[in-house]
N, C-alpha and C positions, 0 to 999 in steps of 0.2 A: 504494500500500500504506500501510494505516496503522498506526503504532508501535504497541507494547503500553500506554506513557505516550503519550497522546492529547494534541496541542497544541494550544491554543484561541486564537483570535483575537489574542491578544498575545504569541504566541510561547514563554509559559510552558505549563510542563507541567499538565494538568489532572488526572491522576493515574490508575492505574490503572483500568481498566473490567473488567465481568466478563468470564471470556470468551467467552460465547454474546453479549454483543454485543459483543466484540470481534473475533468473528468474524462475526458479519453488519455491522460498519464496513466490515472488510478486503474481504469478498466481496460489496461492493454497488459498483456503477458510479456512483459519486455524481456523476463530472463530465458523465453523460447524464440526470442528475436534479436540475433547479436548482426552488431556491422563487423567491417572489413578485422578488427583487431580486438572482438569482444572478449574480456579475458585479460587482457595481458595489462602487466603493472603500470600502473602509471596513468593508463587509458579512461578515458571517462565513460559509462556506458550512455544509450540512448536517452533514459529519463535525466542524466546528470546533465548531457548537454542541452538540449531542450530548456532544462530550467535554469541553463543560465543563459540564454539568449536574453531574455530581461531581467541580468542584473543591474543594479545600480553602480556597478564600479564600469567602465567604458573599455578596459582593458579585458576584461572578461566575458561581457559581451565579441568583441573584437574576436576574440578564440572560439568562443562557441563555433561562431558564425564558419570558421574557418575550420574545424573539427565538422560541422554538417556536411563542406565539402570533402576532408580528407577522407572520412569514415564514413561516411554513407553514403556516397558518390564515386566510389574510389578506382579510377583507371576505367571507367567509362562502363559500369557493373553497378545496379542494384542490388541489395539485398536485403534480408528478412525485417530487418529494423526500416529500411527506407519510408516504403510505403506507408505507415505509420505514424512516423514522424512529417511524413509530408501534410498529412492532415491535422496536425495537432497543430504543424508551425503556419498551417492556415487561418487557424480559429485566434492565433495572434495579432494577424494583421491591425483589425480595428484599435490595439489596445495603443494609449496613447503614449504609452512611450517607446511606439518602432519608430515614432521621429524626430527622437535624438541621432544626429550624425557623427557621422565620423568617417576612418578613412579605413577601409576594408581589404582583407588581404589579397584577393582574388582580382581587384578592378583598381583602375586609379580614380585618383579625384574622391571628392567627400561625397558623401549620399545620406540616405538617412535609411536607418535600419528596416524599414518596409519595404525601400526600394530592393536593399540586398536579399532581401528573407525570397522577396519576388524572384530576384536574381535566379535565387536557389530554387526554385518552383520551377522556371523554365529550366533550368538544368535538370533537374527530374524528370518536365515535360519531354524533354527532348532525346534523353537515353530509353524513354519510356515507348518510345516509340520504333526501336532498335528491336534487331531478334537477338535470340538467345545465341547463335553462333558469332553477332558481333559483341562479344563481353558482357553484356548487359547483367548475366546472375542466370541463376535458375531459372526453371519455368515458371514456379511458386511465386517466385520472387517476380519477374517480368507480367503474371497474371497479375497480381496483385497490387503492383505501379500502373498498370493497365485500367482494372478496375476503381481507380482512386481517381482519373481522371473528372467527368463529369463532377462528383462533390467538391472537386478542389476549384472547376470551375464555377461552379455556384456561387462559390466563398470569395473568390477572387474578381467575380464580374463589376463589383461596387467599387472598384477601384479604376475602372477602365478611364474614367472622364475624373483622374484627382487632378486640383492644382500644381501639383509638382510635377513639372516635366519626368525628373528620372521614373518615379513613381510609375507616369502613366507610359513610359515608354518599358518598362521593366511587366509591367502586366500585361501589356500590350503582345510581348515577345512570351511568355507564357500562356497567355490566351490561345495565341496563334498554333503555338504546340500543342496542348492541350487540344486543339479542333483537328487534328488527326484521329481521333476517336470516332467511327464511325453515329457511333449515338449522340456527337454535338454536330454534326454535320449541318443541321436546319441553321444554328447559328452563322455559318460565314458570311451567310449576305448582311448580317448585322456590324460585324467586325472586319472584312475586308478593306473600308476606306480609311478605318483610320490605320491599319496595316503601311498602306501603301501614303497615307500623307502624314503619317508618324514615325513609324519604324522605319519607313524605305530612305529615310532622309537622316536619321537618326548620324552622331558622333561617332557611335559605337559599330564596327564594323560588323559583329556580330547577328547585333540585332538588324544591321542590313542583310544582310545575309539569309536569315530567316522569315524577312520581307519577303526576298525576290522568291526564295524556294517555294514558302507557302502559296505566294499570289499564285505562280508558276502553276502548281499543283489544285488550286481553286481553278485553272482553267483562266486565268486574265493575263494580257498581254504583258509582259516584262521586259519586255527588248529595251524599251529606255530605261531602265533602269541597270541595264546587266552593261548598256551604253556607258552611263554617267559614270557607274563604277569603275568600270574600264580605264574614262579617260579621268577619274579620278586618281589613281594606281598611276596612271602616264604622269601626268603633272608632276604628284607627288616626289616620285622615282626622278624626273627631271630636275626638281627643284633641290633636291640632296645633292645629284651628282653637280650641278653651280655651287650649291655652300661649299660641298669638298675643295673644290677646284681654287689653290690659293693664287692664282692669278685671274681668276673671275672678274676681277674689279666690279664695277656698278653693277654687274650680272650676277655677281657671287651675293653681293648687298642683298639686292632685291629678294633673293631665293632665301638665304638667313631669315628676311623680315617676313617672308611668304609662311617658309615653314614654321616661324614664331608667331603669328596670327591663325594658325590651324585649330581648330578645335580639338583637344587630347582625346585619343582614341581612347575610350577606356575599356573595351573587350579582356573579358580574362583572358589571362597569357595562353589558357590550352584549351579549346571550346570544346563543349563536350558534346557527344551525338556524333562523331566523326567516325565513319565505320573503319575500323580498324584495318590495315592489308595481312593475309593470311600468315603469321609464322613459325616456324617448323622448330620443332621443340628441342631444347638447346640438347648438346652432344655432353654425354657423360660427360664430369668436370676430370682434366687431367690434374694425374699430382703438382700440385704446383711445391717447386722444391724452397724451402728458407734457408735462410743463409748462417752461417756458421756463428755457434751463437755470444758473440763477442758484443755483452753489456744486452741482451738482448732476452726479454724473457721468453721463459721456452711455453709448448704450446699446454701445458700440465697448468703453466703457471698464470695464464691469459683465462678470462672470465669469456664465456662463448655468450653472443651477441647473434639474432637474426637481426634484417631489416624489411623494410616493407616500403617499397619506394612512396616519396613525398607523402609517407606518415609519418615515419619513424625510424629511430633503431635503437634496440634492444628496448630499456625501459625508459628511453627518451622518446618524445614523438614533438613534432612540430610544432610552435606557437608557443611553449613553454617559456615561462621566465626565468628569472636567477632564479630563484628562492625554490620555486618545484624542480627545478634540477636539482639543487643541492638538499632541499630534501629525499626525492627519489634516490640520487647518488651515495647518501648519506657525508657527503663531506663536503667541507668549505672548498671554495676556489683558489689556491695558489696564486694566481695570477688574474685581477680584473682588469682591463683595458677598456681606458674610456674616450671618447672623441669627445669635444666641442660644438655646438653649431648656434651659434648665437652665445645667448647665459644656460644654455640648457646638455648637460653633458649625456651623450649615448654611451651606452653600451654598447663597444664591440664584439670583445669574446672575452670567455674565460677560462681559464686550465684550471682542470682536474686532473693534478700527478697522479693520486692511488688509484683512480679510476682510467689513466692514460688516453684521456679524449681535449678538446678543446670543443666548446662550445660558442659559438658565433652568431653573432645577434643583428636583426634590425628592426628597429623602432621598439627594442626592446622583447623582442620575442625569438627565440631558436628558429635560424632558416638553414643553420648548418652545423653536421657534427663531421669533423674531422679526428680520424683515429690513429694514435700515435702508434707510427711502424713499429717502436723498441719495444713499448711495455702497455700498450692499447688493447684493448678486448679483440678477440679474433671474430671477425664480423665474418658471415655465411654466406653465399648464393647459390641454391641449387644444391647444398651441401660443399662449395667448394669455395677453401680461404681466400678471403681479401687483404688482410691485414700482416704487414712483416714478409709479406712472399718479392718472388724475383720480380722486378716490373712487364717485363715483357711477356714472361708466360701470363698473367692476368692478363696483359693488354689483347694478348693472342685469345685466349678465352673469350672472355669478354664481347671479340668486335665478332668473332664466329656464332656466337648466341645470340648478334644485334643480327636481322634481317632486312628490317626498315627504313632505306633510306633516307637520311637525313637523323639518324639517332647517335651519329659518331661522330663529331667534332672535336675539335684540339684549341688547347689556350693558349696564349702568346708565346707559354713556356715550353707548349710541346705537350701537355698532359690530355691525356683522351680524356673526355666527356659523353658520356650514356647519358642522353635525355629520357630515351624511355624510362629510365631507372632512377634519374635525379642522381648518377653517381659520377664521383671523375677520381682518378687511379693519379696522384701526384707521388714524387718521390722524398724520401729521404733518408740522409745517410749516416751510417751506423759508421763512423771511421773512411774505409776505404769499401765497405759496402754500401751498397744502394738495394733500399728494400719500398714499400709499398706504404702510401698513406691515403688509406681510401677516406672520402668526402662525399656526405649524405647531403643532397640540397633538394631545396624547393625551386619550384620552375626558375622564378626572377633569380637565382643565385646561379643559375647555369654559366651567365656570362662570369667565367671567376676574374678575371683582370679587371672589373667594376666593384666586383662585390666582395672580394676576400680582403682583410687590410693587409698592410703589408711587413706587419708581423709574421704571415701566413706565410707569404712570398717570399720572406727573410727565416722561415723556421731551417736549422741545419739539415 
């Protein structure tokens, strides 16, 4: 049973909920309904996160919000907890504090928590509409996102026409998903035109996107708009390659001032509903050999670590603070690093010797664990070590297991980067050895010459 003050992940109250989902908290079986990492330390389950969507501290909010995507959305897969949660975080919208803003992990720019929550609503709308062979979960789990459509657009319809632009473009783009159901189908001729003079016009390249597709699919002309798009992509692309160009002169200006006048694309970094390309299941892991063990803990003496791309690894997961690290960890940080930016100092990262990880932060929350090659937990994939091993046999693993195009890229350093996986394979060295320091990131951390400090870039 859960309290009327809902408790969230830190044992603090997250504060009242309505109560139509404070009654579908109560009467939902939550511990036969687990997301991507139900279970494991650290993790928050379904009713924890839920009830902190409307807490009162901004930072916690922030995480929820960002756990509904890690865990319940996770690599473009429904499951048992989803559908459920989708209708609880529907019966929140009306409540008046989803429009307190702020700045959300998934999109740029500020919004306010109704628009996000919606956000998340059309990302459900839109993996929900996927088959079971492109990742979406089980059948159970695909019915059952399935069958939630119509209620959630019930619940969601009263928001089509809000004053807030993000608002009604974020409902807007769920609606539209959501009318792939053949039982809202009556609805389209009601919501096509503001599709096509809201969304198809929209900042967000996504929610154009889901304009043309849907119009497309209602059967209406889209040629101008697949047009505009086009020569929008031209421009833009044109207007980059003059700022590059440092002998541009007035041409270089102009393009600088073009693309500083743009409206910020705020699409999350990795849209979800994108059908996956087929592939082929990675090849038994070879032994990967470590190197001779000079100052180097052996592998009896290393704490074993899974991960689970852009949620987590071991009993760290994403969006964490100081404070739930070094609780989870059980020990202080060695080493905190802090930056400047105005009077307001950030938090970069911070070392855990006993625990042999470094922990890296922005806007104060964990987007990256880096595991120290010498005396770091021996992290997993597949069953085969990441941590302390030869660089190249990883690397050679690794890129044999990537299939998809575009998932292996290199940083200024040389070090391969697995998007699919949020991992990248950097080195360091033991003496006159060079062993393996694998790096858990979230999408926006992929870029590491932006994002890692350059303590990272200066580790021996």
């Amino acid at each position: 049973m859960i309290d009327a003050m809902t408790a969230g992940p830190s044992g603090a109250p997250a504060g009242p909920l309505p109560p139509r989902a404070q009654a579908a908290l109560a009467g939902t079986p939550w511990e036969e309904l687990p997301h991507v990492c139900s279970g494991r330390h650290g993790v928050p389950d379904t009713p924890d996160i839920l009830g902190a969507v409307l807490a009162t501290d901004p930072a916690r909010r922030v995480r929820a919000v960002g756990d509904l995507y890690r865990l319940l959305l996770h690599q473009e897969r429904v499951f048992p907890a989803t559908a459920p949660a989708a209708l609880v975080l529907a019966g929140l919208l009306d409540d008046p504090r989803t429009l307190a803003e702020d700045r959300w992990e998934r999109r740029a720019g500020r919004r306010s928590l109704r628009a996000e929550l919606l956000n998340w609503l059309a990302s459900f709308a839109d993996l929900a509409r996927l088959d079971v062979e492109d990742g979406v979960g089980a059948d159970r789990d695909l019915a059952a996102a399935r069958t939630a459509r119509p209620l959630l657009h019930d619940r969601i319809a009263e928001f089509c026409d809000a004053d807030d632009p993000l608002v009604r473009e974020a409902v807007l783009a769920a609606t539209a998903l959501l009318l792939t159901d053949p039982a809202l189908a009556s609805h389209v001729p009601r919501y096509a035109p503001a599709v096509r003079e809201v969304l198809a016009v929209s900042a967000d390249s996504y929610y154009r996107c889901i304009a043309r597709e849907r119009l497309a699919a209602w059967g209406e002309d889209v040629t101008g708009l697949i047009t505009a798009e086009e020569e929008r992509r031209t421009a833009l692309d044109r207007a980059r390659e003059l700022a590059e160009n440092p002998f541009g002169g007035q041409a270089q200006e102009r393009a600088i001032r073009r693309l500083a006048e743009q409206p910020e694309d705020t699409a999350a970094p990795e849209r979800p509903g994108r059908r996956r390309e087929d592939r082929t299941a990675p090849e038994p892991a070879p032994e990967l050999p470590v190197a001779v063990p000079w100052r180097i803990a052996r592998e009896e003496e290393r704490a074993e670590w899974t991960f689970t791309p852009y949620v987590g690894v071991g009993p760290l997961h994403f969006g964490m603070t100081l404070e739930e690290i070094t609780q989870v960890l059980g020990e202080e940080p060695a080493v905190s690093s802090y930056s400047h930016h105005g009077e307001d100092p950030q938090l970069d990262y911070a070392d855990f010797t006993e625990s042999g990880v470094r922990a890296l932060f922005h806007n104060g929350r964990l987007g990256c664990v880096a595991a120290d090659a010498l005396t770091g937990p021996q992290v997993r994939l597949d069953a085969a070590p990441l941590t302390g091993c030869a660089p190249s046999h990883v690397e050679n693993w690794l890129a044999h297991r990537t299939t998809r195009p575009g998932n292996l890229t290199y940083s200024v350093a040389g070090d391969p980067i697995f998007a699919d996986l949020g991992l990248a394979i950097r080195p360091q060295r033991a003496g006159d050895i060079i062993l393996t320091r694998p790096l858990f990131l979230l999408h926006d951390w992929l870029d590491l010459w932006h994002a890692l400090p350059d303590e990272e870039w200066n580790h021996p």
